[in-house]
C-alpha positions as CSV (number, residue, x, y, z in Angstrom):
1,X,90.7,167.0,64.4
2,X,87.6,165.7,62.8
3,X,87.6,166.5,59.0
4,X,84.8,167.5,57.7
5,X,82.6,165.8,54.3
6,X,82.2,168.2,51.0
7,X,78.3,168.1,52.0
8,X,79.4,169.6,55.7
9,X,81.7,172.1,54.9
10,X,81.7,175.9,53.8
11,X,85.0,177.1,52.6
12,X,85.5,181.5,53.2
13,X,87.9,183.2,50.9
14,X,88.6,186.9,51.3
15,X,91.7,188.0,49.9
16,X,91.9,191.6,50.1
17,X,94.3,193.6,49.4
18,X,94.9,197.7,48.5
19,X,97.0,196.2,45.7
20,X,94.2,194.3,43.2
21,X,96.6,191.7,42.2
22,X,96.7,190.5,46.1
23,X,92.3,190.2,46.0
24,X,91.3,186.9,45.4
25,X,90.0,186.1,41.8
26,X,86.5,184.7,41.1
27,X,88.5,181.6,39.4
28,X,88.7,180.7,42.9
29,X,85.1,180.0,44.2
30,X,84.5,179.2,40.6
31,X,86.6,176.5,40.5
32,X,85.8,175.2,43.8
33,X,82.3,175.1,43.2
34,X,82.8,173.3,40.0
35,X,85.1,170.5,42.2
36,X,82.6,170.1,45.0
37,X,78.9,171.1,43.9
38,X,77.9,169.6,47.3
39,X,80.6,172.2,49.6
40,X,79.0,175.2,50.2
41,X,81.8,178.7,49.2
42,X,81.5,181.9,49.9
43,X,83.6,185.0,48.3
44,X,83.3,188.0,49.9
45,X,85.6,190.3,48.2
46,X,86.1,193.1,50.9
47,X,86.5,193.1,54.5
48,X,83.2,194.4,55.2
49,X,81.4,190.7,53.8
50,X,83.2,188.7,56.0
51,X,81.3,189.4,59.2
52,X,78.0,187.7,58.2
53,X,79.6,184.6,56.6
54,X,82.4,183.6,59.4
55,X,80.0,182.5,62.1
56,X,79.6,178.6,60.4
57,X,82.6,178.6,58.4
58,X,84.9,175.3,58.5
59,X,87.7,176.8,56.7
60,X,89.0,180.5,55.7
61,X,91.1,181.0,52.8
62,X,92.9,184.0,52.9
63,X,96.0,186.7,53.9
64,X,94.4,188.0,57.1
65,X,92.2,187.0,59.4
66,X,92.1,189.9,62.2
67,X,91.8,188.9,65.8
68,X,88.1,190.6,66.0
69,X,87.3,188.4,62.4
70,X,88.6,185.4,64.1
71,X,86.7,185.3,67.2
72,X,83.5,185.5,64.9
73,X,84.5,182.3,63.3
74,X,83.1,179.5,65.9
75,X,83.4,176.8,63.9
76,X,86.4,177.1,62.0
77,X,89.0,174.2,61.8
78,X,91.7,174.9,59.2
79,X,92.8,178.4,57.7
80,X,94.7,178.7,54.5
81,X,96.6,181.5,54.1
82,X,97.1,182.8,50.2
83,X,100.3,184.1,51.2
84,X,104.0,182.5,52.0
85,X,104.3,184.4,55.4
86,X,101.8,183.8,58.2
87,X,103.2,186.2,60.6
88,X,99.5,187.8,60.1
89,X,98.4,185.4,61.9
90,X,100.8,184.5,64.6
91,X,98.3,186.3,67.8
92,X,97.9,184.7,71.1
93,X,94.2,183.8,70.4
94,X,94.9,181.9,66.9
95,X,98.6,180.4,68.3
96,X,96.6,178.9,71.2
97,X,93.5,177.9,69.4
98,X,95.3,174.7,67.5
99,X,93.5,175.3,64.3
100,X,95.4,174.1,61.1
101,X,97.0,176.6,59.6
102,X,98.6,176.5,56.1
103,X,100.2,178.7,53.7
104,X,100.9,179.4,49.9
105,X,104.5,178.2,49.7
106,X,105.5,177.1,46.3
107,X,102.8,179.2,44.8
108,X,105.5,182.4,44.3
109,X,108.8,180.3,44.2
110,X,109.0,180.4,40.1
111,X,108.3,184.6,39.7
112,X,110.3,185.2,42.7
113,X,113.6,182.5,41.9
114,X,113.2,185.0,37.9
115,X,112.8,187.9,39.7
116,X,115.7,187.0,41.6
117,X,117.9,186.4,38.7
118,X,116.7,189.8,37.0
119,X,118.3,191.6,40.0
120,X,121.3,189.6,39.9
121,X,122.0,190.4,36.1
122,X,120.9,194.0,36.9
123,X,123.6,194.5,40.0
124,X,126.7,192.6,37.8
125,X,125.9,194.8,34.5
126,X,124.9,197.8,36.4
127,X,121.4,198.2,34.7
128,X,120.1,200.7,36.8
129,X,122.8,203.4,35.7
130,X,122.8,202.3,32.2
131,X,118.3,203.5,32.4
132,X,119.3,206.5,34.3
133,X,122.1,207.7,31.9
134,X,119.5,206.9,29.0
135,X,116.8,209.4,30.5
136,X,119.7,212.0,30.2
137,X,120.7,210.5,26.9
138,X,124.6,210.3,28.4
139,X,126.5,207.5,26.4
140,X,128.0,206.4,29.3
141,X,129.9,203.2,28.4
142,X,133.5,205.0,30.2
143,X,131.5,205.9,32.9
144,X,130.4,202.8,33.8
145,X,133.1,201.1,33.5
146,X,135.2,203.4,36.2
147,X,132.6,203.1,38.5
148,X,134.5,201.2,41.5
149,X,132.0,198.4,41.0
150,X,132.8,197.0,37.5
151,X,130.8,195.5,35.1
152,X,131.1,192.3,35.9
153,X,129.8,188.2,35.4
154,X,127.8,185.9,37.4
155,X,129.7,183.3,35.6
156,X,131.7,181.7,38.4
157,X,130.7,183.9,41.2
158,X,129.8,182.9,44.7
159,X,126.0,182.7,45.8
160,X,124.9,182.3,49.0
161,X,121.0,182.2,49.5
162,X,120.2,182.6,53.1
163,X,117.1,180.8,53.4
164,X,116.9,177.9,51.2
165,X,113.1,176.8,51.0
166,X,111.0,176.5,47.8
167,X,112.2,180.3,46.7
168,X,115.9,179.9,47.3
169,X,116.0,175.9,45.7
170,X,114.4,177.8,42.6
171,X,117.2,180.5,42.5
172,X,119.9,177.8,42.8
173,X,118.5,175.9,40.0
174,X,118.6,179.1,37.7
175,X,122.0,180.4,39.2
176,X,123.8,176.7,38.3
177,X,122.5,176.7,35.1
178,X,124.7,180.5,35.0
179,X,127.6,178.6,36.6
180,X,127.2,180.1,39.5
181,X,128.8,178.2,42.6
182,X,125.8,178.0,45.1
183,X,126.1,178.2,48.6
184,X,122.2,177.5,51.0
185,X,121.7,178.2,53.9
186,X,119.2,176.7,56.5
187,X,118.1,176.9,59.9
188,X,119.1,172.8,60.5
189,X,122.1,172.8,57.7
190,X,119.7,170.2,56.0
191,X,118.3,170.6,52.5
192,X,117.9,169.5,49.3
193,X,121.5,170.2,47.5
194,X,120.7,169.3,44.2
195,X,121.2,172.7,43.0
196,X,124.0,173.8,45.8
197,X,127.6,173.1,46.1
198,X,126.5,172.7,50.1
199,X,124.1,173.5,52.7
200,X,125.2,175.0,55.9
201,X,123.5,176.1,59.3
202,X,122.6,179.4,60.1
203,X,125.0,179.3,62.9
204,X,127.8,179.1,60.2
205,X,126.3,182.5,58.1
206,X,128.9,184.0,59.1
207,X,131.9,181.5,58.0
208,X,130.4,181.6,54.8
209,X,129.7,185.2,54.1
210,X,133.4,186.5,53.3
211,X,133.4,184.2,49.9
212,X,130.2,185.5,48.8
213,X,129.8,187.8,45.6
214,X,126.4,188.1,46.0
215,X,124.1,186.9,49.1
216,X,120.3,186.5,48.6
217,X,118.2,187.0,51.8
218,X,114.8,184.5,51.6
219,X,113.6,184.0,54.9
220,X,110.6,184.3,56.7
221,X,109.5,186.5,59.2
222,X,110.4,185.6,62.7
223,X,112.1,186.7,66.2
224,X,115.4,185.0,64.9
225,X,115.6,187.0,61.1
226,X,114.7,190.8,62.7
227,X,118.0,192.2,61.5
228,X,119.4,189.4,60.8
229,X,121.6,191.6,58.5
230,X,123.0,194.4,61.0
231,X,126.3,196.6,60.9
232,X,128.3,193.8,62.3
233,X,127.0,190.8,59.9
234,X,127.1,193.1,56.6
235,X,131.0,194.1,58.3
236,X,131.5,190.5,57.3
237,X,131.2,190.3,53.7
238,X,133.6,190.6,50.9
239,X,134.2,194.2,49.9
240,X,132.2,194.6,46.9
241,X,129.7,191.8,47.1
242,X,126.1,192.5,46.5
243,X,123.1,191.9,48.7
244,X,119.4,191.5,47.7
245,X,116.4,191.0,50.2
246,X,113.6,190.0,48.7
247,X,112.1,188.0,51.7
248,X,111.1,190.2,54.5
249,X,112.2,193.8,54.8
250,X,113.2,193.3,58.5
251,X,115.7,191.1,57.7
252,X,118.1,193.9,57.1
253,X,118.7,196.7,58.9
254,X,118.4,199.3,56.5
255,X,120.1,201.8,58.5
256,X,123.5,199.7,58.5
257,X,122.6,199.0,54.8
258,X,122.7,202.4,53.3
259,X,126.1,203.3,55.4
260,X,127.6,200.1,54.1
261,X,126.7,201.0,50.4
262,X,128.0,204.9,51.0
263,X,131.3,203.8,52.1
264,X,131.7,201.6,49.6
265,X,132.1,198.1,51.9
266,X,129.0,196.9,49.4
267,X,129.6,197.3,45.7
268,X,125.4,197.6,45.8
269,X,122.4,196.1,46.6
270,X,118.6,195.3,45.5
271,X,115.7,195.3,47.7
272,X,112.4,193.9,47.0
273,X,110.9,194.5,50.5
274,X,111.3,197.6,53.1
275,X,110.1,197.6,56.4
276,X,107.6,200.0,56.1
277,X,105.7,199.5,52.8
278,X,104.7,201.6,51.0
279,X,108.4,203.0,51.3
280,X,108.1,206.7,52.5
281,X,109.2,209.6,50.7
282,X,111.6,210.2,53.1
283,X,113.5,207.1,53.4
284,X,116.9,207.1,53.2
285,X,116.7,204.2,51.1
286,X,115.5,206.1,47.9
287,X,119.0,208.3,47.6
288,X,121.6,205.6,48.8
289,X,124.1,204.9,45.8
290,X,123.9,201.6,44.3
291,X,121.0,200.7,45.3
292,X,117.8,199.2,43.1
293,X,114.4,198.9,44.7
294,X,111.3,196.5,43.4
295,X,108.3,197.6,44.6
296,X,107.7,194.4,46.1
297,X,106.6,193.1,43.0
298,X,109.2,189.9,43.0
299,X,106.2,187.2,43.7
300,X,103.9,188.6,41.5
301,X,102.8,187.1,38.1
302,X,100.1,187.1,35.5
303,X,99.8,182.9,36.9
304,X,99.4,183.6,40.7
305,X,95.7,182.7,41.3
306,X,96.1,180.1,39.0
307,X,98.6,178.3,40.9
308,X,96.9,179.5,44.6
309,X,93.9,177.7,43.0
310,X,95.6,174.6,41.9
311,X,97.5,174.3,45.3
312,X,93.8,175.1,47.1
313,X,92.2,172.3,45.5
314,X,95.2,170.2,46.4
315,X,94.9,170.9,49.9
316,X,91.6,170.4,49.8
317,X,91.4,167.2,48.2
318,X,93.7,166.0,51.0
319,X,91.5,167.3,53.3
320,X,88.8,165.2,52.5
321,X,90.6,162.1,52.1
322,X,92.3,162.6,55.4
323,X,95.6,162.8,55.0
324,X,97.9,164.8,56.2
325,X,97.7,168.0,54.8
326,X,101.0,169.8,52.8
327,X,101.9,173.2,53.4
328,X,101.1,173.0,57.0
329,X,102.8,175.7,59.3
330,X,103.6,176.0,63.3
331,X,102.7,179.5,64.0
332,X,104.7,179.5,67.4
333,X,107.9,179.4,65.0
334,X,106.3,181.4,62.5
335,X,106.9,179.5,59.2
């Protein structure tokens, strides 16, 4: 693909998003403009801007770029996506078309490996009950403790973290430094085990499962995760253990969840993703005991466009140099 000079290109963003923190900032273009005087940037902020400006663009930075947006853009060589997950963009016309594609990996791993260890603490010191008791000001220290799940310690408990990328290497750096004996888990069984006791295929989930305490589900959205966690992989783990999803709600079947958190076979869960966001009133999900829901809020943080700019420029530094570029993604596999 021929790469284009700073003088030849114009860079799109449009970020939007109903939730404001997802819209691209201004520091964006601002910054980018300040890098390359000579590139010419465009931010449209909405939807309806982005007609007009894809026509000549060389590269599109943003979450979504709709099949009807796409076929405007003639020109367009390489599109960034702001987010982790590209299954946005995985449609016949973009898969076949051969343009670059990357995405924002990296950019959400810190908030999301903290986030991660919030829920962790929360599930093993029963949090949740502990605010619900204080809105009905119940001193409820007997209570808790006689719940079947005790109070318990991450301190020497089992971790596995299905789905060990740049979000689940974070975790495993924050869970050893709990003493927590960490268990990854990979498509290939290959990884960085700096933070892990060991790395095993995804065909082994299941030998691994029984010794977990608590299993963290990171993976992206593809064919292979759909319910990757159904009635008979959820069958599989220790009686008591935790679960928390906080990488793609269809990763779990959430039917199988809630009955495996009635009868007990799970000692609770936390979910930071749903499979139909925003989560409808009527989802079982919202009454099924032990259970604590994030609003998908895991990967966000007051530093997000700062760190989508820095890793922007990045790319785009490479991308003038010619190199190869980081962060690039094969939409036929979906990550």
């Amino acid at each position: 693909m021929n790469r284009t000079t700073p003088q030849e290109t114009k860079v799109v963003i449009c970020a939007w998003h109903p939730f404001t923190e997802w819209q691209a900032k201004p520091l964006v273009a601002e910054t980018l403009r300040r890098r390359w005087p000579e590139m010419q940037v465009v931010h449209a902020p909405t939807f309806a801007e982005l007609p007009p400006a894809l026509p000549d663009a060389d590269i599109f930075v943003g979450a979504i770029l709709r099949p009807n947006q796409f076929q405007l853009a003639k020109k367009l060589k390489w599109i960034h996506s702001t987010s982790a997950g590209v299954g946005q963009l995985t449609y016949p016309e973009l898969v076949a078309s051969g343009i670059l594609v990357t995405n924002a990996s990296g950019v959400f791993s810190v908030p999301m490996a903290e986030h991660t260890i919030g829920l962790l603490l929360a599930l093993a010191r029963n949090f949740p009950d502990c605010a619900r008791q204080q809105d009905q000001k119940i001193w409820s220290q007997q209570a808790l403790w006689d719940k079947p799940q005790h109070l318990t310690e991450l301190n020497g408990a089992t971790l596995v973290i299905v789905g060990f990328g740049s979000i689940g290497r974070e975790i495993a750096r924050r869970a050893t430094a709990l003493e927590m004996q960490v268990i990854g888990v990979t498509r290939s069984g290959q990884g960085d085990a700096t933070h892990a006791q060991r790395i095993v295929s995804i065909e082994h989930l299941d030998e691994v499962l029984p010794q977990a305490d608590y299993t963290v589900v990171a993976v992206p959205e593809t064919g292979e995760t759909k319910h990757l966690f159904d009635e008979k992989r959820i069958s599989k783990m220790k009686r008591g253990a935790r679960l928390i999803n906080l990488g793609r709600g269809s990763a779990i079947d959430e039917a199988a969840l809630v009955r495996a958190l009635e009868c007990g076979l799970l000692g609770g869960a936390a979910l930071d993703v749903a499979d139909a966001e925003p989560l409808p009133a009527e989802s079982p999900l919202w009454n099924a005991p032990n259970l604590l829901i994030t609003p998908h809020t895991s990967a966000i943080s007051s530093r997000l466009w700062q760190r989508e700019t820095d890793l922007i420029v990045h790319l785009l530094e490479q991308w003038f140099a010619g190199k190869e570029l980081s962060n690039r993604v094969d939409l036929k596999k979906g990550y």
